[in-house]
N, C-alpha and C positions, 0 to 999 in steps of 0.2 A: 422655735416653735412654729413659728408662719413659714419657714423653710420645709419643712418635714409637711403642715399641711398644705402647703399649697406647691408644693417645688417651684421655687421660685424661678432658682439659676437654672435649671433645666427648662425654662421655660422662657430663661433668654428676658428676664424680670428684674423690678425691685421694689419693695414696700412702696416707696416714695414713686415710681411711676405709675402701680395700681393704685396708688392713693389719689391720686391725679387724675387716672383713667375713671376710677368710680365715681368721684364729684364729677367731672364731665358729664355722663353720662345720667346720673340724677339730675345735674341741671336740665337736660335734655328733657326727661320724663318729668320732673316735677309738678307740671299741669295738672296731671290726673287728682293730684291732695285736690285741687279744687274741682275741675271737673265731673268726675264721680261724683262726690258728694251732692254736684246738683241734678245729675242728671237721677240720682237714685231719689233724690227729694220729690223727682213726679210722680214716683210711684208710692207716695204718702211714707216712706223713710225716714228717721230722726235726722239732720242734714250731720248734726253735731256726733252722732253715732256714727254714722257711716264714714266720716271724715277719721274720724280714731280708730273704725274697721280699714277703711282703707289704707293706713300707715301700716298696720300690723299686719295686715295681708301679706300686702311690698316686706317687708320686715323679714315673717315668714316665709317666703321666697325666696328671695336674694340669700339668706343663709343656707336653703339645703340646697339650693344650685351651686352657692360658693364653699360652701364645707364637703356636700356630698359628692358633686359633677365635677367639682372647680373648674368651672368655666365663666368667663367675666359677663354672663348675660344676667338682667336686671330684670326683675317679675313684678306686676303691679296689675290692679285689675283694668281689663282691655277695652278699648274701644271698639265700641258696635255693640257689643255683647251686653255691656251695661247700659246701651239706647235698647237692645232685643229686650233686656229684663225688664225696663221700665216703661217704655210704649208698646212694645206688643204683647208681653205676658201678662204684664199689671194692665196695662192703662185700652188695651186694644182686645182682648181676649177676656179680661176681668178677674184675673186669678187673684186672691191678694199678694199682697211681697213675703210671708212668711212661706205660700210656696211654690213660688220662685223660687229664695233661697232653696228649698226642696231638691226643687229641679236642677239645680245648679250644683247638690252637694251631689246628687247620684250620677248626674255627667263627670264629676271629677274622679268617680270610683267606679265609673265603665271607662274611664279616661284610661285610669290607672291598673284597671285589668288589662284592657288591650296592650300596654305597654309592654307589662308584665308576661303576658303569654305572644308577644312580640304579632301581635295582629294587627296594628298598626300601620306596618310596610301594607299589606297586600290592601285595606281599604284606600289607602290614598292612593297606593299604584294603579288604583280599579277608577278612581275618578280622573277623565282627561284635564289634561294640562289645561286646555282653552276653556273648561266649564270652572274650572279651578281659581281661573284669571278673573271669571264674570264673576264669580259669587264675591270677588274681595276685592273689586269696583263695586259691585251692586253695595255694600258695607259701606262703601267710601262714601258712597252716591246717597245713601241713607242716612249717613252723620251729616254730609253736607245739608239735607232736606230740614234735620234735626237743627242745625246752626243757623239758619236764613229764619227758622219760625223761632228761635230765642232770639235770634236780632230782631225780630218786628220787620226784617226783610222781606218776609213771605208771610200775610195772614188769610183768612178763612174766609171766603167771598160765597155769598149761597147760588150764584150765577155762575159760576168757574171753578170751586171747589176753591182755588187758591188766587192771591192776585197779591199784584205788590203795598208792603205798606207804605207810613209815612215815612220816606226818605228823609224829612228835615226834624224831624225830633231827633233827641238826642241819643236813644240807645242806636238806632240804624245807622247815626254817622259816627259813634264810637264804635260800631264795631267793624265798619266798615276801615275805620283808619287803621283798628287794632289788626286786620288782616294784610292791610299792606306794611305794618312794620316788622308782622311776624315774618312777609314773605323775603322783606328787604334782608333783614337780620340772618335769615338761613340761606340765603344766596352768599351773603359775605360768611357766611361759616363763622359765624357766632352763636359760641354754645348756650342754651336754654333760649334761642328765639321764642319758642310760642312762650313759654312761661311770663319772659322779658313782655313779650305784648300785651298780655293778660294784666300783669302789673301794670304796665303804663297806663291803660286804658281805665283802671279799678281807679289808678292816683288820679289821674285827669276827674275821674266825677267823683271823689273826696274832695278834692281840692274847689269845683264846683259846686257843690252843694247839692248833690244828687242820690250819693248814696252817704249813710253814717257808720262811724266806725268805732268801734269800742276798744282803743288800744293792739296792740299786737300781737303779746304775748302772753300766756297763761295757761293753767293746768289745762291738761286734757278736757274733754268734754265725756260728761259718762257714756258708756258704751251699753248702757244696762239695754236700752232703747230694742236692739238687736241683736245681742249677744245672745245665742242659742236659741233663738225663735224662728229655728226655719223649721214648718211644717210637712213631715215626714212622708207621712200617712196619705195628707192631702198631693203630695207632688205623683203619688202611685197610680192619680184616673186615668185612665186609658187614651184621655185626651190628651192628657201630658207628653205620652209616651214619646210625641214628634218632638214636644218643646226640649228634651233632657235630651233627644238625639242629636239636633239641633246647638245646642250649646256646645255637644261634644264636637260636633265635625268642623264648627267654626272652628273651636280652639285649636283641636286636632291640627287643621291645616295651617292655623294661625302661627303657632309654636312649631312647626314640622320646619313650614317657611323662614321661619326670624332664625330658627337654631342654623339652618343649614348658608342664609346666605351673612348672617356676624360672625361665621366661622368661614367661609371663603372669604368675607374682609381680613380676616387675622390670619389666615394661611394655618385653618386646624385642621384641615380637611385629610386624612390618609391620603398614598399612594392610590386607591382607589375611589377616592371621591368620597368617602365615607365619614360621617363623626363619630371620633372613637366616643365611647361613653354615651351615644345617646339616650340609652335607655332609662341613664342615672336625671338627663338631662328633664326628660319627662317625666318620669317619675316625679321631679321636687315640682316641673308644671302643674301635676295632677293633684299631689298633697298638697301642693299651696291654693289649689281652687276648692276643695274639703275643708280645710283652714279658715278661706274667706268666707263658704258660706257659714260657717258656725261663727264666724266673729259679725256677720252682717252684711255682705258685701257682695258683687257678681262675680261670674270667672276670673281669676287670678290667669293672668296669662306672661308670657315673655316677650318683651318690647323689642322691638326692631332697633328702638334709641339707644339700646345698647351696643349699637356699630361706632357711634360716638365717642365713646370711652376704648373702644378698641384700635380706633382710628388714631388716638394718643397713645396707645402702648399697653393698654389692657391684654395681660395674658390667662389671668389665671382669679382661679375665685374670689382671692381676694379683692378682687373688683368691686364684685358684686355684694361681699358682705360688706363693702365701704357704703354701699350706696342705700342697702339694708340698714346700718346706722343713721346714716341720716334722715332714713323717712322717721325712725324713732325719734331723733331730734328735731323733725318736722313739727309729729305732736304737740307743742308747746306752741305753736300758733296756729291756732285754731281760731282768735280772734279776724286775724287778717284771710282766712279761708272764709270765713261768717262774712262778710263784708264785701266777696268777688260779685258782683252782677251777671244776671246770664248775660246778657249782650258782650259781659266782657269774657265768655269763657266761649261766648258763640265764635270768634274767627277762629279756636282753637279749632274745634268740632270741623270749621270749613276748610282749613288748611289741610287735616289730615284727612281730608276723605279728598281733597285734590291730589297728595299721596299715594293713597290706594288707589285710584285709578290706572295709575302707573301700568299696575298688574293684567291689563291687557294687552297690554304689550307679547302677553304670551300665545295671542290667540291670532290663527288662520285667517287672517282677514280674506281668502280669496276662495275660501268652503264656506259655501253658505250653508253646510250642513253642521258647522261649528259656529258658527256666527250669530244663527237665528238662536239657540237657545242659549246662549252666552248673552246673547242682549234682551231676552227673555227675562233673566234670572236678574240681571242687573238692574235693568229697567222697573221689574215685578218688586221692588225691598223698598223703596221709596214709595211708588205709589200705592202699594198694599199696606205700606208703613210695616209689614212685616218680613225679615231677614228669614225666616223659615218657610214665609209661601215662596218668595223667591229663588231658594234654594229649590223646594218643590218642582216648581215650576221649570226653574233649567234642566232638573234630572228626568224630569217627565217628558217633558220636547225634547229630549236630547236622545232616548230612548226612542220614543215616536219615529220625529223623523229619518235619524239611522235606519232604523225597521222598515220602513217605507222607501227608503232611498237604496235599498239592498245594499245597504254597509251593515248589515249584522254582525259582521265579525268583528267590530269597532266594541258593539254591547260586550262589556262585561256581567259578569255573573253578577256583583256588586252591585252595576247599574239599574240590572232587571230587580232584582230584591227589592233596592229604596225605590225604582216606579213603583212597584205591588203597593210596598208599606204607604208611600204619598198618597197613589190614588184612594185606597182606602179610607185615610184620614179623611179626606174628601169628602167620601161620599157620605159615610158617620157622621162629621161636622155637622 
């Protein structure tokens, strides 16, 4: 039966190697069980709901990528995306979280048209590569901004806007250790570093007496809290309309990016550079982010951590619905997710936004006609604390100074559209 669904030998496979490859690569992701959970608890969330949304999200995912796509990439809700939902849409704009979820379920079903009527290619082809690179630093730069004010690293100074905290209490040097283990651990390529760090750092202040803990293991936590309460109606104001585009183009780029380069790790790419099946590929992205928002939770997206599992031999979906198992078997600890500290989920947050930054590596350092709004956009998500103004903002200077600098022929059609839509937003605002 797993032969027939997954072609194994044709894929140059064996149960017991994706069996291998998908724990790898859950180790890898596993973070998110607790991360999400707290970062969605700021926007006044049930922690214990969103933690059993977020296993069946992953869940949901990881199966119709590996039943439907059979490809060994692992879906789980994203980072950024779940800091855009809970500081800038709840916590910074004032929506409540029921619509949010809203806004999140209708980007998953413009997601999932675009896919569908293969529109897709020509928007991201429309956005340049170097603005492409800023907007997923400026992400990175904004989880990090995220992880320093849960460490007590960076608080609220009415003199400076920001300044450093107490460095000698104990959350700012636990999470400061928790970041050099996570870094050591993924330099020696050991699988599940950030998780491993997270733990260390949670047992260090159990064993101190700082946080308490109720056992380990036990039912689920009801889900009732979230379960179909994203508000429909309310996600339709007109205000919204940037926030749902917004979640889509993160994703959009988000999953375009992870599919194409865990498939040049694996050598899936066609004669032509191409991924066969991508459209199956996004498809299960876009139903698993419709999924997550009716069970409670942000964008369901596709992890990059799933290079990890492939890096060991992961070929084929079966990967991915190992890894789908285990977030189910995750559920049954939910005691020890109730018990992580932000401070101990904060190096997580700073590690992978040092990650992200990677991605300018794509960009022109020596056009400063690509420079300026790439460091615009990057710059602008942290400081505006919102991932949507600085998206704004690169598209709009990026447009601008092209037009001024008589590189017009650079503006896409694409380009000129979201300056109009952005500015607008603007000026309405």
């Amino acid at each position: 039966m797993l032969e027939k669904l997954f072609k194994l030998t044709e894929n140059n496979t064996s149960v017991r190697q994706e069996i291998i490859a998908g724990s790898t690569t859950f180790l890898t992701m596993a973070y998110i069980i607790f991360v999400n959970p707290s970062l969605l608890a700021a926007a006044g969330m049930d922690q214990g709901a969103v933690f059993v949304a977020t296993c069946l999200a992953a869940t949901i995912g990881c199966f119709i990528m590996g039943f439907y796509a059979n490809y060994p990439v692992a879906l789980a809700p994203g980072m950024g995306l779940n800091a855009f939902f809970a500081f800038t849409v709840v916590g910074q704009m004032g929506y409540s979280w029921q619509v949010a979820l809203g806004a999140v379920f209708f980007s998953g079903i413009c997601f999932f048209l675009l896919s569908a009527f293969k529109v897709r290619e020509w928007i991201i082809n429309s956005i340049p590569l170097s603005l492409r690179g800023g907007i997923g630093a400026g992400i990175g730069l904004f989880l990090g901004f995220l992880g320093l004010q849960n460490a007590g690293i960076v608080v609220d100074n009415p003199a400076t806007l920001v300044s450093m905290g107490d460095m000698t209490s104990w959350g700012p040097m636990m999470a400061g250790l928790g970041l050099i283990i996570i870094a050591a651990l993924y330099y020696r390529g050991v699988p599940g570093s950030v998780m491993i760090g997270i733990l260390a750092i949670s047992v260090l202040s159990i064993v101190a007496g700082e946080v308490e803990m109720n056992g380990v293991v036990s039912m689920p936590p009801s889900i009732a809290p979230t379960l179909m309460q994203l508000d429909l109606a309310g996600a339709l104001e007109i205000g919204l309309i940037s926030i749902i585009f917004s979640f889509m183009f993160v994703d959009m780029f988000d999953t375009s990016g992870t599919l194409i380069a865990v498939a040049q790790k694996g050598k899936m790419l066609d004669k032509d550079g191409n991924l066969p099946r991508i459209g199956r590929a996004l498809m299960a992205d876009s139903t698993a982010t419709v999924a997550g928002s009716m069970l409670g939770t942000s964008t369901t997206t596709s992890f990059v951590e799933s290079g990890a599992g492939i890096a060991v031999g992961g070929r084929t979906g079966l990967t991915a619905v190992v890894v789908g198992i285990l977030f189910l078997v995750a559920l049954f600890f939910s005691p020890l997710a109730a018990a992580i500290p932000a401070y101990a989920t904060a190096p997580a947050l700073i590690f992978v936004a040092v990650l992200m930054t990677h991605s300018l590596t794509t960009v022109d350092w020596d056009d400063i006609t690509d420079v300026t709004p790439v460091g615009i956009a990057a710059l602008a998500m942290p400081l505006t604390y919102s991932i949507a103004t600085g998206i704004a903002f690169g598209i709009i200077s990026w447009t601008g100074i092209k037009l001024l600098s008589g590189r017009y022929k650079e503006i896409t059609p694409a380009m000129i559209f979201l300056t109009i839509l952005f500015s607008i937003k603007f000026v309405i605002a």
